[in-house]
C-alpha positions as CSV (number, residue, x, y, z in Angstrom):
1,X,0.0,0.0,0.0
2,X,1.4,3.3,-0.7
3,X,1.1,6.4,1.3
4,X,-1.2,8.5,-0.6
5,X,-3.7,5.9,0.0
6,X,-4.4,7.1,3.9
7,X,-2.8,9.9,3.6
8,X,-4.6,13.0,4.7
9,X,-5.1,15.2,1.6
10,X,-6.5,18.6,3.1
11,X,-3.3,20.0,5.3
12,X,-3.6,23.2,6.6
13,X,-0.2,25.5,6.7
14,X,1.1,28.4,8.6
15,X,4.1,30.8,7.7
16,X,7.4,31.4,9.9
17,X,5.8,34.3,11.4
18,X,2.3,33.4,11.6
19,X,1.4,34.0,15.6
20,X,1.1,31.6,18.5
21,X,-2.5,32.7,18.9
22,X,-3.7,31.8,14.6
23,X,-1.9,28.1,15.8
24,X,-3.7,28.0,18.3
25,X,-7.0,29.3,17.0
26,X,-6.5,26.7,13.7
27,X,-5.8,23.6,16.3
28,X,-8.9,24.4,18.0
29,X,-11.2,25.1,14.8
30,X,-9.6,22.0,12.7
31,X,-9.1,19.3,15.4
32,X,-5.6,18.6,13.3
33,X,-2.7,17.8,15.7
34,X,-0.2,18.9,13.4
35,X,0.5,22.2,11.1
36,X,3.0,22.0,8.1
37,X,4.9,25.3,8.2
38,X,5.7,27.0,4.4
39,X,7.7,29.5,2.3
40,X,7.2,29.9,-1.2
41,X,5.1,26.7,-1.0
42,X,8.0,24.4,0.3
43,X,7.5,22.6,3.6
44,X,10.1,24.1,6.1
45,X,8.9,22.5,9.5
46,X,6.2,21.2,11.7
47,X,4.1,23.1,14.4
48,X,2.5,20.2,16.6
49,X,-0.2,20.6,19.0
50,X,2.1,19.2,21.9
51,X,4.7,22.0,20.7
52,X,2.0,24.9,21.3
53,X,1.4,23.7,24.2
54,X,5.0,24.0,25.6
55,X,5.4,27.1,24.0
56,X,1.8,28.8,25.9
57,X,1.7,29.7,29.4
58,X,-0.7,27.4,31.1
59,X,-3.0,30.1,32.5
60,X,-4.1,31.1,29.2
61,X,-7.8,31.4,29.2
62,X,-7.7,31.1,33.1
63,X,-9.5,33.7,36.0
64,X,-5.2,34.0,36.9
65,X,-4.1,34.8,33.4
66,X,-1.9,37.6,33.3
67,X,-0.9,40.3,30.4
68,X,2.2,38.1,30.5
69,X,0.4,34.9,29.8
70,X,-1.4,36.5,27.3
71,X,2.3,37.8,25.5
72,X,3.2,33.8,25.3
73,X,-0.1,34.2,22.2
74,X,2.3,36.8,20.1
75,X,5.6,34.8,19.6
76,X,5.7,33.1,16.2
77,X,5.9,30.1,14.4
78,X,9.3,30.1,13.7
79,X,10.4,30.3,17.2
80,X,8.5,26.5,18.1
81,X,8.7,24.8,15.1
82,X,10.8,21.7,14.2
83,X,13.1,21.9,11.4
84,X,13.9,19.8,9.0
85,X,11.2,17.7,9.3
86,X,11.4,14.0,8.1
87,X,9.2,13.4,4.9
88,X,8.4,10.9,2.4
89,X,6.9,10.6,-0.9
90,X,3.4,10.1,-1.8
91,X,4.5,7.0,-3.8
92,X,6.6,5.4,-0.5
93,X,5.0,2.3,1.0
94,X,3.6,2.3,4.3
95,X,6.3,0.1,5.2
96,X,8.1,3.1,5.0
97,X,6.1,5.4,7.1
98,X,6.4,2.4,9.8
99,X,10.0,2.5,9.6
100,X,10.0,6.2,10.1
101,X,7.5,6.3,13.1
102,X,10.0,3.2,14.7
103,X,13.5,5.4,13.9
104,X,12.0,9.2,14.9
105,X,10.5,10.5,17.3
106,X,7.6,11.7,15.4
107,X,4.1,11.4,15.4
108,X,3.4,12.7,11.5
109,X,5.3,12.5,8.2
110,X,4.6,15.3,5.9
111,X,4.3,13.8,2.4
112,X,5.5,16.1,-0.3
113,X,5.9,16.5,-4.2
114,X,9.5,16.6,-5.8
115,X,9.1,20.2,-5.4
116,X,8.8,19.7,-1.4
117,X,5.7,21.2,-1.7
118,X,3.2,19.8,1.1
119,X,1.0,17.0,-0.5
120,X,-0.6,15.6,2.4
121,X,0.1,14.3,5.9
122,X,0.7,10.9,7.7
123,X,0.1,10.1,11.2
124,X,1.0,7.0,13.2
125,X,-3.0,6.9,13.7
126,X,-3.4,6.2,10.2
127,X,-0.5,3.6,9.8
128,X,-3.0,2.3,13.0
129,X,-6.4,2.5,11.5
130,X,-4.8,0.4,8.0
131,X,-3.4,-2.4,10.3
132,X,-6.3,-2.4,12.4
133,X,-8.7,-3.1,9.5
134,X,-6.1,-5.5,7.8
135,X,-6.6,-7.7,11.5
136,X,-10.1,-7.2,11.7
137,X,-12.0,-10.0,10.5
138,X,-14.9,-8.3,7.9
139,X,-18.5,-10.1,8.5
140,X,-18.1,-11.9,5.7
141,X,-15.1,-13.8,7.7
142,X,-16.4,-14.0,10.6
């Protein structure tokens, strides 16, 4: 199986110096755990939802929240985001994707075009869903 096949098609990017508080606003709204961060089109990192959450004070949104809380919203993207980011092909197997997941420290795999332009997004949830339903006995089986 290759990776465009459960990949996630509709990814949602920010810019180097896109705000704390749109990242926020966009994991709220969208539900995604991971932004793919661009320039001129070309993936340059990853913004995840665990890396927001380092970044923010934790009284955001709270009756204690300060005006220096609220400061944590206005640093940018470029200032949390990993570099570099690991990334395969939308033709790579899933074997692939596995082998990434197993060797990294990550929790997505931005697929992109020979252009390293941002063509979708794998997570180790969908490498989990695939095998799931490949051990998973249909009704026709069972």
């Amino acid at each position: 199986m290759k990776v465009e096949e459960l990949m996630t098609k509709r990814v949602v990017t920010v810019g180097f110096d896109d705000t704390l508080e749109t990242v926020k606003d966009i994991f709220e709204q969208s539900g995604f755990h991971h932004l793919l961060v661009v320039e001129d089109r070309e993936l340059q990192g990853v913004v995840s939802d665990r890396d927001l959450l380092r970044a923010l004070s934790p009284f955001i949104d709270s009756v204690v929240e300060t005006q220096r809380d609220v400061g944590t919203l206005n640093r940018r993207v470029h200032q949390i985001m990993s570099r570099k980011p690991v990334t395969l092909g939308p033709d790579a197997d899933v074997s692939d994707a596995i082998q990434l997941f197993l060797a990294h420290r990550i929790s997505c795999i931005p697929v992109v075009d020979a252009g390293f332009r941002p063509v979708g997004i794998v997570s180790w949830r969908d490498v989990l869903k695939v095998c799931s339903a490949m051990l998973t006995p249909s009704a026709d089986e069972a």
